[in-house]
VEXBA-978582 format. One record per atom (N, C-alpha, C): residue in one letter; y, z, x; atom name; residue number from 1. Coordinates in nm, 4 decimals, always signed. Layout:
! residues N
+---+----------+----------+----------+----+-----+
! r !        Y !        Z !        X !  a !   k !
+---+----------+----------+----------+----+-----+
! A !        Y !        Z !        X ! CA ! NUM !
...
+---+----------+----------+----------+----+-----+
//
This chain:
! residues 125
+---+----------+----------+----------+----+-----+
! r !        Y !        Z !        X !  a !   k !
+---+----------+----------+----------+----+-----+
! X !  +7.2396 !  -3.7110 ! -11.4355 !  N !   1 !
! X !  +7.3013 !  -3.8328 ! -11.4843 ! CA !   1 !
! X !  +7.3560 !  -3.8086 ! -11.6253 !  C !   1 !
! X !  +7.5072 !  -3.8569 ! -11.6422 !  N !   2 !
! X !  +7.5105 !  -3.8003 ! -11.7550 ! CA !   2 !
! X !  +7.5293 !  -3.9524 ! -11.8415 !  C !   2 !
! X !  +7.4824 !  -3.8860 ! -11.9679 !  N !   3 !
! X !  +7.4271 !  -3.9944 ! -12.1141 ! CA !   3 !
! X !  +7.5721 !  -4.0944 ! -12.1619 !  C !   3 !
! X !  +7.5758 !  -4.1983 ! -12.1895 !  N !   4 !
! X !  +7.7129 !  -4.2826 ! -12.2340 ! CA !   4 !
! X !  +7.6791 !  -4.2027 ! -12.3924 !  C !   4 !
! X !  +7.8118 !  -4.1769 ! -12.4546 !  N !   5 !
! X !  +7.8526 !  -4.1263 ! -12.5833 ! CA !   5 !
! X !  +7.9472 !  -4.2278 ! -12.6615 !  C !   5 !
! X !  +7.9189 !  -4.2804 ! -12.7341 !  N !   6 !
! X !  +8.0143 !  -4.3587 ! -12.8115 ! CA !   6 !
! X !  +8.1054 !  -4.2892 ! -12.8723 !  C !   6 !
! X !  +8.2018 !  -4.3345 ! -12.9316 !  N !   7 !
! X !  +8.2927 !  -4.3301 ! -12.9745 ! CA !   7 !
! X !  +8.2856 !  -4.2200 ! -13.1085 !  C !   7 !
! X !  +8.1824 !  -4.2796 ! -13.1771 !  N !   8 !
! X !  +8.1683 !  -4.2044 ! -13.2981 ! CA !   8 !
! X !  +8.0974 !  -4.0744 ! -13.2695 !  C !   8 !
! X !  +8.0134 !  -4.0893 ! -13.1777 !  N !   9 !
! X !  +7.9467 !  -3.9616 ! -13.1241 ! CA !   9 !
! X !  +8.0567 !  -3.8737 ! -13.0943 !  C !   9 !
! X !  +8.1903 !  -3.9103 ! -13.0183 !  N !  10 !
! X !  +8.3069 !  -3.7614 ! -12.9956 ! CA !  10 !
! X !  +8.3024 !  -3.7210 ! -13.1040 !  C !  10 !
! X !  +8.3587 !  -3.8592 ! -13.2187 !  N !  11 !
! X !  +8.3960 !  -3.7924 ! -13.3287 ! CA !  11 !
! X !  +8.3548 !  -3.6640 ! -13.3851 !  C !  11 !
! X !  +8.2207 !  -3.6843 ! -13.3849 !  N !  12 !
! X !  +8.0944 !  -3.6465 ! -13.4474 ! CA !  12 !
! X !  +8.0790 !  -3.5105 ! -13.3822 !  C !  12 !
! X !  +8.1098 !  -3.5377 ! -13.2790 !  N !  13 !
! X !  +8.0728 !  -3.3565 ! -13.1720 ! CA !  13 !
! X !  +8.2317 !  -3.2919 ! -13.1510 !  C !  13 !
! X !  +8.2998 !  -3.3478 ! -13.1991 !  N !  14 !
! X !  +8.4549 !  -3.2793 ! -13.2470 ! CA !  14 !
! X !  +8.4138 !  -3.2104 ! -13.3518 !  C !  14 !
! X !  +8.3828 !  -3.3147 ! -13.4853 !  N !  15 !
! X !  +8.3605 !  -3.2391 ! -13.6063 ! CA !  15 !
! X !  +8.2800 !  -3.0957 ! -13.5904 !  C !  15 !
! X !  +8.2034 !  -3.1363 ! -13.5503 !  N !  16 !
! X !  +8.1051 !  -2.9802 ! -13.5238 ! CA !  16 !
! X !  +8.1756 !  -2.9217 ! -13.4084 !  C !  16 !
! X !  +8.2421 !  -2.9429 ! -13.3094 !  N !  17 !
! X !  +8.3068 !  -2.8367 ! -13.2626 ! CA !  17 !
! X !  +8.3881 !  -2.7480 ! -13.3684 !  C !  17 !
! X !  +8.4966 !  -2.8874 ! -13.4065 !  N !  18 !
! X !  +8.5792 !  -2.7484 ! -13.5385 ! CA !  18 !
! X !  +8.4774 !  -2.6525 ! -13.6861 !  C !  18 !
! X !  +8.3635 !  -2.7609 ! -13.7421 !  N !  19 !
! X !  +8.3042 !  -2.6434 ! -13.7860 ! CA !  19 !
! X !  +8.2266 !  -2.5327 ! -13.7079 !  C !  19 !
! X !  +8.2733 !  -2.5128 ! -13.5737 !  N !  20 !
! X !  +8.2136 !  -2.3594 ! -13.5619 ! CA !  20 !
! X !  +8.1045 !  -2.4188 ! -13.4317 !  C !  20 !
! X !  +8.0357 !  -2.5158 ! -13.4163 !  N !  21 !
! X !  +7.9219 !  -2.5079 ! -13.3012 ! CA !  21 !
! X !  +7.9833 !  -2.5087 ! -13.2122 !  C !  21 !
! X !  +7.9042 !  -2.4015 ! -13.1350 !  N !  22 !
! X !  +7.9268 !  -2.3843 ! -12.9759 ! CA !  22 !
! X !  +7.8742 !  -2.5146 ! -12.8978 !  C !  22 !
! X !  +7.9342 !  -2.5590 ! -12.7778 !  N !  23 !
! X !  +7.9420 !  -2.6560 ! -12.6768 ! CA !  23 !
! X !  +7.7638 !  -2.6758 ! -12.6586 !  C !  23 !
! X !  +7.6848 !  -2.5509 ! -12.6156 !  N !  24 !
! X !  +7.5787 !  -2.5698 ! -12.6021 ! CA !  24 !
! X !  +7.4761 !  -2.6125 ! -12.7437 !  C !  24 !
! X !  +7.5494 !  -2.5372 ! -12.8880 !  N !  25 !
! X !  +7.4555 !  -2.6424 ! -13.0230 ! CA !  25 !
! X !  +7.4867 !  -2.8336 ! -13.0120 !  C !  25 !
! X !  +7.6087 !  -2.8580 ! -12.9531 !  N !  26 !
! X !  +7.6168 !  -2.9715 ! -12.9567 ! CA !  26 !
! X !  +7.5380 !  -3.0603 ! -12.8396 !  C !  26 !
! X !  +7.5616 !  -2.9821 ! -12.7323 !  N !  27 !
! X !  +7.4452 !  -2.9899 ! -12.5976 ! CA !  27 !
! X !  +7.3125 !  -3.0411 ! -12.6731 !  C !  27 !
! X !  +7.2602 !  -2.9703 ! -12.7393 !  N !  28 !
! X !  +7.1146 !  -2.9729 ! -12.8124 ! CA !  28 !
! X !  +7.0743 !  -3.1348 ! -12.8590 !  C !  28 !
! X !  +7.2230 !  -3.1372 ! -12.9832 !  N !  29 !
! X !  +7.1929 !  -3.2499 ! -13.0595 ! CA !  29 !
! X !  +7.1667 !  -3.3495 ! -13.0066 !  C !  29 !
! X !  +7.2894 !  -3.3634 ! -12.8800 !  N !  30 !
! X !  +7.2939 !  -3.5268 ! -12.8343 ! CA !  30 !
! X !  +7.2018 !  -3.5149 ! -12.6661 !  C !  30 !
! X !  +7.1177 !  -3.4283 ! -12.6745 !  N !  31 !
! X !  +7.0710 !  -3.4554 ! -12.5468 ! CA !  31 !
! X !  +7.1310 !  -3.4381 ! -12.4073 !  C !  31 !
! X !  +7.2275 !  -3.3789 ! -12.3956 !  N !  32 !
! X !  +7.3181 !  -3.3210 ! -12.3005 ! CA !  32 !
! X !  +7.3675 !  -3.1952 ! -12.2326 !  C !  32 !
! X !  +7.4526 !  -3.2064 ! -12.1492 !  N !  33 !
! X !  +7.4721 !  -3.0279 ! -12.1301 ! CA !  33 !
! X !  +7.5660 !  -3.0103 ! -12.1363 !  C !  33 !
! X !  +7.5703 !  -2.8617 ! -12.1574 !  N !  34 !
! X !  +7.7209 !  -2.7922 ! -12.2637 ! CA !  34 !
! X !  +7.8156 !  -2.8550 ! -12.1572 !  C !  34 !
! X !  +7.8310 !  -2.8337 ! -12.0595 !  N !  35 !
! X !  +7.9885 !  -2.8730 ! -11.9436 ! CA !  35 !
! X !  +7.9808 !  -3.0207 ! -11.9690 !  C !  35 !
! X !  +7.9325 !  -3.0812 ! -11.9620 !  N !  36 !
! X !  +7.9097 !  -3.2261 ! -12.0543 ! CA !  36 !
! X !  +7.9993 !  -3.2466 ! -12.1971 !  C !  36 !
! X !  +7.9503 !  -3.1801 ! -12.2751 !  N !  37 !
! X !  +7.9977 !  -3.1641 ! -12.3931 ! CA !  37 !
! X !  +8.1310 !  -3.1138 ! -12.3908 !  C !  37 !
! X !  +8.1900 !  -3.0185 ! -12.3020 !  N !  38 !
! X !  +8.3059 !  -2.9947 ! -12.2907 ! CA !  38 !
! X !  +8.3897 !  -3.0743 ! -12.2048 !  C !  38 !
! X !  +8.3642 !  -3.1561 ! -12.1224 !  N !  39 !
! X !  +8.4000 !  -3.2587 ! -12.0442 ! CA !  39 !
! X !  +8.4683 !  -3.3777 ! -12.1802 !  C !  39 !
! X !  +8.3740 !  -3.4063 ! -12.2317 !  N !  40 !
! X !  +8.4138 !  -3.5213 ! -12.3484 ! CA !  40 !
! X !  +8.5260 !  -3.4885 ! -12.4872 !  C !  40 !
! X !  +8.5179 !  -3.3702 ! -12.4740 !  N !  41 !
! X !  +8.6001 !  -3.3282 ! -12.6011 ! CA !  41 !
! X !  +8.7198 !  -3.2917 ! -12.5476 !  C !  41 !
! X !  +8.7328 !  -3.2773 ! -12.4126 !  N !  42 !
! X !  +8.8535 !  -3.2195 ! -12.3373 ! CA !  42 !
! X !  +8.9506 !  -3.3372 ! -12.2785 !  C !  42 !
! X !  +8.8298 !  -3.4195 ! -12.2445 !  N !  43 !
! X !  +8.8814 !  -3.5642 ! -12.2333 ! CA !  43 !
! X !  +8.9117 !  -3.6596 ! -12.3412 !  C !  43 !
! X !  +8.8586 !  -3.6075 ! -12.4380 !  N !  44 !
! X !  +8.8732 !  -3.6732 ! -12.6021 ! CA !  44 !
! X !  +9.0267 !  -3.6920 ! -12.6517 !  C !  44 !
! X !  +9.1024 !  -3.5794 ! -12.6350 !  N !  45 !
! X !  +9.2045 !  -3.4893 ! -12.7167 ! CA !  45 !
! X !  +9.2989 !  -3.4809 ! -12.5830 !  C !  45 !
! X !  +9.3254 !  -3.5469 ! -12.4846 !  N !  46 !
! X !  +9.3887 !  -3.4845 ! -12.3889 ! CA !  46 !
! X !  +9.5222 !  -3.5095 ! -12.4289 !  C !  46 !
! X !  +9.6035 !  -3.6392 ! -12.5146 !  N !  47 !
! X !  +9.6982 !  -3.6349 ! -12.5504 ! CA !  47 !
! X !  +9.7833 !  -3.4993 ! -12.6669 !  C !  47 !
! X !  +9.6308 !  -3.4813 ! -12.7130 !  N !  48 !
! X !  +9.6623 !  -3.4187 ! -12.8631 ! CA !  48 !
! X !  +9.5887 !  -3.2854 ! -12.8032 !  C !  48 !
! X !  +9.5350 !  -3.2073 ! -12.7355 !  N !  49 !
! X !  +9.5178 !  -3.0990 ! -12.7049 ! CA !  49 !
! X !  +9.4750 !  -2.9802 ! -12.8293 !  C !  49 !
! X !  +9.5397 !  -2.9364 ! -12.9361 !  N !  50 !
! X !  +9.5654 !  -2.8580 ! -13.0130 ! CA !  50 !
! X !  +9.5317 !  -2.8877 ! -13.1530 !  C !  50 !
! X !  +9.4401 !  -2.9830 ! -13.1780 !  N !  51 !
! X !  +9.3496 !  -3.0502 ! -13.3235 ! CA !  51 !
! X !  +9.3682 !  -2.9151 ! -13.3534 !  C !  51 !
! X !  +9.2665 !  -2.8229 ! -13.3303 !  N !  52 !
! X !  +9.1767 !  -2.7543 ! -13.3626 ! CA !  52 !
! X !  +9.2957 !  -2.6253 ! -13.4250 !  C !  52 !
! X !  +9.4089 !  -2.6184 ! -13.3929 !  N !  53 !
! X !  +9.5133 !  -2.5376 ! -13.4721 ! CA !  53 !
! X !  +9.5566 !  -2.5811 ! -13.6024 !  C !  53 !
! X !  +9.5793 !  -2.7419 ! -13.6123 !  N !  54 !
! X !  +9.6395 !  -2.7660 ! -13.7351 ! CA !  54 !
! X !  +9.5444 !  -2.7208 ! -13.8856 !  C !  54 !
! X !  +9.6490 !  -2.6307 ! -13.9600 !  N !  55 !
! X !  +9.5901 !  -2.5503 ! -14.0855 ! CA !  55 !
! X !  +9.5247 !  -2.6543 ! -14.1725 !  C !  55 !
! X !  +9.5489 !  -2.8166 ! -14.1659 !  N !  56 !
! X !  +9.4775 !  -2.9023 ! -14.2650 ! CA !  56 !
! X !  +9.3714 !  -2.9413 ! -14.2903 !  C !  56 !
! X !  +9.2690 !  -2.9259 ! -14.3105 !  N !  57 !
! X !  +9.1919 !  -2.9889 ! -14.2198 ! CA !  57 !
! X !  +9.1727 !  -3.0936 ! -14.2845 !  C !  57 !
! X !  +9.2355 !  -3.1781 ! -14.4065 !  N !  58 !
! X !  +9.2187 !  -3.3394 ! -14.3966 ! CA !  58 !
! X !  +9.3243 !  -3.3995 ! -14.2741 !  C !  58 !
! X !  +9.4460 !  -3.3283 ! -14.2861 !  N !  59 !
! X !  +9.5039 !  -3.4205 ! -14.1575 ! CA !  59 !
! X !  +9.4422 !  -3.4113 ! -14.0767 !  C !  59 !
! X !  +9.3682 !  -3.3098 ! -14.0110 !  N !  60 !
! X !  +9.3225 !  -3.2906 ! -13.9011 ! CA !  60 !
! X !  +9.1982 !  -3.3802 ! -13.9313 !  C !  60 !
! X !  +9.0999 !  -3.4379 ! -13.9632 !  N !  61 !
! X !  +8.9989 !  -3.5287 ! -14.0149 ! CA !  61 !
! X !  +9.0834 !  -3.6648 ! -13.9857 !  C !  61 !
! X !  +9.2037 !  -3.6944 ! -14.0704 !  N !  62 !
! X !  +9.2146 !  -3.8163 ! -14.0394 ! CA !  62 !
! X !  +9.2754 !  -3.8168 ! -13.9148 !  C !  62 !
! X !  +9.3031 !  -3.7561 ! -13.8344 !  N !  63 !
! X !  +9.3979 !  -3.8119 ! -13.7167 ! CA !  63 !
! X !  +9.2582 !  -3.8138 ! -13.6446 !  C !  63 !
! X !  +9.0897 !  -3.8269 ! -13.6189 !  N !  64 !
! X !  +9.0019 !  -3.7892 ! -13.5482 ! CA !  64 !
! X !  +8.9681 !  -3.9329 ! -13.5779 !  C !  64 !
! X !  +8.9135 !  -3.9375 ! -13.7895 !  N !  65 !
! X !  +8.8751 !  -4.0086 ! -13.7856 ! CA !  65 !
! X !  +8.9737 !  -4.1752 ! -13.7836 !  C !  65 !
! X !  +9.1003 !  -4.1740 ! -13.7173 !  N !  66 !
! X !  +9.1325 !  -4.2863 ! -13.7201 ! CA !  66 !
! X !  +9.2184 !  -4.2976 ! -13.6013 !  C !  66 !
! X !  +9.1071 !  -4.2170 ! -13.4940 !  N !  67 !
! X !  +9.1574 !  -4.2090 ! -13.3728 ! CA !  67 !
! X !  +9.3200 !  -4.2210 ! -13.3236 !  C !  67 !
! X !  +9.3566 !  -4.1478 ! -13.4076 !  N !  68 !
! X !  +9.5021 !  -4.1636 ! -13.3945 ! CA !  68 !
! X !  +9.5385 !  -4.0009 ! -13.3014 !  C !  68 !
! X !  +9.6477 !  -3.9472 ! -13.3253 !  N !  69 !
! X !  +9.7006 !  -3.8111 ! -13.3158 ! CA !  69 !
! X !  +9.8664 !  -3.7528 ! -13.3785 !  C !  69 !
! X !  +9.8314 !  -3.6345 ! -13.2939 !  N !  70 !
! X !  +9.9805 !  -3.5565 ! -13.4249 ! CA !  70 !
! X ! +10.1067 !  -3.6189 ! -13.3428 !  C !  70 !
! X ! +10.1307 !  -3.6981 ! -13.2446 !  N !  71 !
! X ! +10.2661 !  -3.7750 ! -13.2447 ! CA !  71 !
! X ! +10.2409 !  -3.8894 ! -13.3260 !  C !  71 !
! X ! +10.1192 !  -3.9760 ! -13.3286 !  N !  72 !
! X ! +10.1255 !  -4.0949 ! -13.3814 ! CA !  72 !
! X ! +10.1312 !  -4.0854 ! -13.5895 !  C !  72 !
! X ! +10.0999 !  -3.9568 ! -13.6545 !  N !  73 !
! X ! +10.1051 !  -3.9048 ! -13.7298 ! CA !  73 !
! X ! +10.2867 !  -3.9102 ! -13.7812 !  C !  73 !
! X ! +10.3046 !  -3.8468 ! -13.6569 !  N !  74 !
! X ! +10.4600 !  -3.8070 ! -13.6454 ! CA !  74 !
! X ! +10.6032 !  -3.9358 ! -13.6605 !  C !  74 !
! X ! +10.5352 !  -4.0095 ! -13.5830 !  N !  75 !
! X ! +10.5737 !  -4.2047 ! -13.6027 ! CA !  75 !
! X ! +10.5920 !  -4.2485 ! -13.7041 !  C !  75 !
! X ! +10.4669 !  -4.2471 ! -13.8094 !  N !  76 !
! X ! +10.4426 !  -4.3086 ! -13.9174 ! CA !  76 !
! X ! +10.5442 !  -4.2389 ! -14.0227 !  C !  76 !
! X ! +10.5520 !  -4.1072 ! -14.0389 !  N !  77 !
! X ! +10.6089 !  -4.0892 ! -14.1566 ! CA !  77 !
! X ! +10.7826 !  -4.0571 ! -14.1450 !  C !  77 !
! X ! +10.8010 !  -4.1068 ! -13.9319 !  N !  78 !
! X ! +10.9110 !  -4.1284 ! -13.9144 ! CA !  78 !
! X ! +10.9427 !  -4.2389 ! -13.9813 !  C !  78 !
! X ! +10.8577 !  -4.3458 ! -13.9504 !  N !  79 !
! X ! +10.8934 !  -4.5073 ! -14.0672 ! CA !  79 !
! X ! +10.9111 !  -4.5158 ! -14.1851 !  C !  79 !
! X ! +10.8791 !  -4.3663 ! -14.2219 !  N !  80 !
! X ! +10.8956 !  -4.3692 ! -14.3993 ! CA !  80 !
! X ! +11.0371 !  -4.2701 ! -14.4481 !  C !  80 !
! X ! +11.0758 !  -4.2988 ! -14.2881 !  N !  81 !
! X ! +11.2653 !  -4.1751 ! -14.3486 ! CA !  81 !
! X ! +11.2532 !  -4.0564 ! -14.3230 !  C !  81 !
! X ! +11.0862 !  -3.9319 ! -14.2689 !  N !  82 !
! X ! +11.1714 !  -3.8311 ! -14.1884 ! CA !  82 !
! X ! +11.2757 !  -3.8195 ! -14.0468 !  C !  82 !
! X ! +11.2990 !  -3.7687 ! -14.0341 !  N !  83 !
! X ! +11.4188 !  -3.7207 ! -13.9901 ! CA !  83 !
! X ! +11.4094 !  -3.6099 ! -13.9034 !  C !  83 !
! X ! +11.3123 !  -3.5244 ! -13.8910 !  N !  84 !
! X ! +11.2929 !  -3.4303 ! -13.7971 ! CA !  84 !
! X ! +11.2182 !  -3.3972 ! -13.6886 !  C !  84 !
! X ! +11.2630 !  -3.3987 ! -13.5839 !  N !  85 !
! X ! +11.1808 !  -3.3928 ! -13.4580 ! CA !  85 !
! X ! +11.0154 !  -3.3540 ! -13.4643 !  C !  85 !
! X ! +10.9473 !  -3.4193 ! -13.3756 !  N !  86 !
! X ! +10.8357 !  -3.3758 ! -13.3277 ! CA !  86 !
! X ! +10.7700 !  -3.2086 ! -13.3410 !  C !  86 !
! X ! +10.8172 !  -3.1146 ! -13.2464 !  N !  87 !
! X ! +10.8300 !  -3.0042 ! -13.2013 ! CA !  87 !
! X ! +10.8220 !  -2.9175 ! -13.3545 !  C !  87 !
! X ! +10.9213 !  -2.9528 ! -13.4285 !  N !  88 !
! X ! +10.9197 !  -2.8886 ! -13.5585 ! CA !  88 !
! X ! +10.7749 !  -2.8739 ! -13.6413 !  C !  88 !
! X ! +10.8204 !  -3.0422 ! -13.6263 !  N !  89 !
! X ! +10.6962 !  -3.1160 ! -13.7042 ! CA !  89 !
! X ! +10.5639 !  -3.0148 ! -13.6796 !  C !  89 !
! X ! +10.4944 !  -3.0078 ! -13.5445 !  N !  90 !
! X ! +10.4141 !  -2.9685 ! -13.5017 ! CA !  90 !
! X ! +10.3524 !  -2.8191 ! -13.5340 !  C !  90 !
! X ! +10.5174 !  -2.7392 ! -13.5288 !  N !  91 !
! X ! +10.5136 !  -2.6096 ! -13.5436 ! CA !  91 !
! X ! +10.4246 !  -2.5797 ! -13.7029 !  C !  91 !
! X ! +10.4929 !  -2.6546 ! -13.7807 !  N !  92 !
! X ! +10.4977 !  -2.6489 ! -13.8834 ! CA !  92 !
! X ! +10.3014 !  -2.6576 ! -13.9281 !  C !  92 !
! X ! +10.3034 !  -2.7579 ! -13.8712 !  N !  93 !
! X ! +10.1380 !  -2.7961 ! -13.9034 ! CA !  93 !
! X !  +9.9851 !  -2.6628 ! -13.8703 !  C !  93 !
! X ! +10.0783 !  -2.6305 ! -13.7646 !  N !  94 !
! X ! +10.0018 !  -2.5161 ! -13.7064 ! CA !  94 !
! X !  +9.9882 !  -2.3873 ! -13.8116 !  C !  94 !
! X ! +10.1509 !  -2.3807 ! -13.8044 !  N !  95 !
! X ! +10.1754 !  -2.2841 ! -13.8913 ! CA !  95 !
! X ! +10.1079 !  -2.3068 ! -14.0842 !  C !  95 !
! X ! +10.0795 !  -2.3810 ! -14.0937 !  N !  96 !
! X ! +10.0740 !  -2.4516 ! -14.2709 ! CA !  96 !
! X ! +10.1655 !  -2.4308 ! -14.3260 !  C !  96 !
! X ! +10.3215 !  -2.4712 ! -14.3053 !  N !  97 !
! X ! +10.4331 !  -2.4687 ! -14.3787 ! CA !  97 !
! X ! +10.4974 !  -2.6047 ! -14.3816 !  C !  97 !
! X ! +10.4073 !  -2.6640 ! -14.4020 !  N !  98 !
! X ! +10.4980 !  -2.8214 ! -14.4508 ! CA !  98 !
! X ! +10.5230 !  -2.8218 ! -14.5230 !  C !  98 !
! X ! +10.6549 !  -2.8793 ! -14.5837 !  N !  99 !
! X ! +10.7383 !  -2.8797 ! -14.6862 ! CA !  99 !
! X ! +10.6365 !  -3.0027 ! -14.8266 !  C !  99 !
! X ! +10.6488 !  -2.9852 ! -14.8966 !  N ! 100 !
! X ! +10.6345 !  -3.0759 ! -15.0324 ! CA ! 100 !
! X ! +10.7006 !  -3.2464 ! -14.9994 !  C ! 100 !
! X ! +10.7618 !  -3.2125 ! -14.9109 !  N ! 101 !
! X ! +10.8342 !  -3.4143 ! -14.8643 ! CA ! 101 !
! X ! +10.7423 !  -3.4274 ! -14.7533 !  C ! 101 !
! X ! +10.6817 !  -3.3446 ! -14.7007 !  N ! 102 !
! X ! +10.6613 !  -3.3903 ! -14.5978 ! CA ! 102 !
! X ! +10.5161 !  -3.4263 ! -14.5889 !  C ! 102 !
! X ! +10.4220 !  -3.3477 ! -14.6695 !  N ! 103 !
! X ! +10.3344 !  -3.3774 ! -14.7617 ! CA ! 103 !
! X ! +10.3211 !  -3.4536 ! -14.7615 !  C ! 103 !
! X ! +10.3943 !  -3.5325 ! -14.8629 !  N ! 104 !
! X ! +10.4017 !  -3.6413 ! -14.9726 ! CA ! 104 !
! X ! +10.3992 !  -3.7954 ! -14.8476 !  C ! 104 !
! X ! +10.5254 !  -3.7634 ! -14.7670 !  N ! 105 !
! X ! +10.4787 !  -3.8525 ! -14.6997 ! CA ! 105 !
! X ! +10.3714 !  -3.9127 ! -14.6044 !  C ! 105 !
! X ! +10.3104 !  -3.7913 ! -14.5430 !  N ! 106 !
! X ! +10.1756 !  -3.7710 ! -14.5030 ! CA ! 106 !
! X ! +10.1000 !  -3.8697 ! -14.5847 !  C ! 106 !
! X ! +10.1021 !  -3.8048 ! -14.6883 !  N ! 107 !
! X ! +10.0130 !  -3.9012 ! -14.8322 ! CA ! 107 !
! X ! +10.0146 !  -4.0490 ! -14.8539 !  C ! 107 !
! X ! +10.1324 !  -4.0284 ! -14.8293 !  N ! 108 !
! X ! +10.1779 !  -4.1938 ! -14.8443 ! CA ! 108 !
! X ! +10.1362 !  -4.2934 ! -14.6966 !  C ! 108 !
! X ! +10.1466 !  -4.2035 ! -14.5847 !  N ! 109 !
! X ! +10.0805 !  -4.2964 ! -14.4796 ! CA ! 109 !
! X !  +9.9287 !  -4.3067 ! -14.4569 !  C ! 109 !
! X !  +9.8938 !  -4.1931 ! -14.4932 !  N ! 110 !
! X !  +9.7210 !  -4.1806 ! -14.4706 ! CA ! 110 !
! X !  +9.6653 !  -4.1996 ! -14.5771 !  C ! 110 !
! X !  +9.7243 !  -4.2001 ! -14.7292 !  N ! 111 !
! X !  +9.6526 !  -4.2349 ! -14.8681 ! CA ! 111 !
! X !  +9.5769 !  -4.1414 ! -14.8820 !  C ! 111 !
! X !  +9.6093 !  -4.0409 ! -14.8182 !  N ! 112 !
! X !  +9.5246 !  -3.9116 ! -14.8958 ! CA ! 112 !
! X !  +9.6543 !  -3.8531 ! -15.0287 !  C ! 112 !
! X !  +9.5178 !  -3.8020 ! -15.0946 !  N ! 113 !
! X !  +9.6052 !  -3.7144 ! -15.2088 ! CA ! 113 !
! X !  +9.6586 !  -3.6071 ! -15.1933 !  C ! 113 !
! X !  +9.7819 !  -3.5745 ! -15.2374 !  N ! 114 !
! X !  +9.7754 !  -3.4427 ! -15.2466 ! CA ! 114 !
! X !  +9.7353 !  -3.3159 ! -15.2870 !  C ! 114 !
! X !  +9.6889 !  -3.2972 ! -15.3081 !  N ! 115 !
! X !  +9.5481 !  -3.2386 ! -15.3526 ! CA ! 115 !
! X !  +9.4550 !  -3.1832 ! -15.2311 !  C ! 115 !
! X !  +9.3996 !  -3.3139 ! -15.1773 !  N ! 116 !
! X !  +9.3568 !  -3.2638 ! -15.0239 ! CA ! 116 !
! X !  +9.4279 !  -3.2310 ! -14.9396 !  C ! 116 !
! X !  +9.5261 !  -3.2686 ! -14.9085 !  N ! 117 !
! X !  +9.6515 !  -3.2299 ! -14.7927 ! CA ! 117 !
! X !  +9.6842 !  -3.0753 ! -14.8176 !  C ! 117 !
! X !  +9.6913 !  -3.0251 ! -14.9491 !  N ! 118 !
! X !  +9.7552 !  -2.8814 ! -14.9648 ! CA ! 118 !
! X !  +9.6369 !  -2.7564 ! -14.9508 !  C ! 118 !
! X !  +9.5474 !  -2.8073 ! -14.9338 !  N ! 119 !
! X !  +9.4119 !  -2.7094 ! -14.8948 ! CA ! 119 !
! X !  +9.4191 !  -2.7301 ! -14.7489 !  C ! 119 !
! X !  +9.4220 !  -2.5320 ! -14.7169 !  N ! 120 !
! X !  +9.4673 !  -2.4762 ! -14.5746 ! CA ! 120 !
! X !  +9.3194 !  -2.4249 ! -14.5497 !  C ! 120 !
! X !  +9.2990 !  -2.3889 ! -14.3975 !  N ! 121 !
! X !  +9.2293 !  -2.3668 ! -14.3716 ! CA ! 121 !
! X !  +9.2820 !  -2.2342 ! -14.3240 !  C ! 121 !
! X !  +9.2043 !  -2.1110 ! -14.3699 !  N ! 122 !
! X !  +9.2603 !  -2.0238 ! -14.3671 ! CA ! 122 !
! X !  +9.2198 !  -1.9170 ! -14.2452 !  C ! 122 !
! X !  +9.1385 !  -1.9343 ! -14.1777 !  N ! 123 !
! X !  +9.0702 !  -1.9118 ! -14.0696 ! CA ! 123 !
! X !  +9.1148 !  -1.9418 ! -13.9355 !  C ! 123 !
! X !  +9.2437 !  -2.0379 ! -13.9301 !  N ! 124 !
! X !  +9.2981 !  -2.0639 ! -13.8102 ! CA ! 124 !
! X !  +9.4131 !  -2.0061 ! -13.8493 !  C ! 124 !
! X !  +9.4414 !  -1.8953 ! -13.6942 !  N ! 125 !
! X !  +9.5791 !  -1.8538 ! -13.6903 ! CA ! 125 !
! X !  +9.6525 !  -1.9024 ! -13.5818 !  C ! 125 !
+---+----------+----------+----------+----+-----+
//
């Protein structure tokens, strides 16, 4: 029988997926089993698939923690006057080459600083 997981619990067993725990440390925490655990995180992200590439890891934090994702990301700072497709957009994030506007507008929709936005995670290629 498998256990109901709230909402904050994905969150929560996302986060520790991207710092590094394996399916079965998260198995542990919440009382569950690893294909369990991978069931929910697979089903978590099915729009957004590819969290776990983007070099930011505050964007990548806020699009989790405000259950959003990298099109709805993509929306917002379309409302603020970019101009460039999705696909780019995306590349870009993966890659950690966002431009200084694009940044900024990031910043301006999520109210993070810049400051946090420009710290890469250097461990994802």
């Amino acid at each position: 029988m498998k256990k109901y997981i709230s909402k904050q619990q994905k969150i929560d067993m996302y986060t520790m997926r991207l710092n590094g725990y394996s399916f079965a440390d998260i198995a542990v925490k919440y009382h569950t089993t690893r294909q369990n655990v991978h069931e929910i995180l697979h089903n978590s992200i099915k729009g957004d698939r590819h969290y776990s590439r983007i070099r930011y890891p505050a964007i990548r934090q806020w699009i989790l923690d405000n259950e959003a994702s990298i099109k709805k990301l993509h929306e917002l700072i379309q409302e603020r006057g970019y101009d460039r497709g999705y696909a780019p957009f995306y590349q870009r994030l993966g890659a950690g080459t966002l431009s200084d506007d694009e940044l900024s507008l990031i910043s301006k929709v999520t109210s993070m600083s810049l400051d946090d936005l420009n710290f890469m995670d250097d461990s994802i290629k």
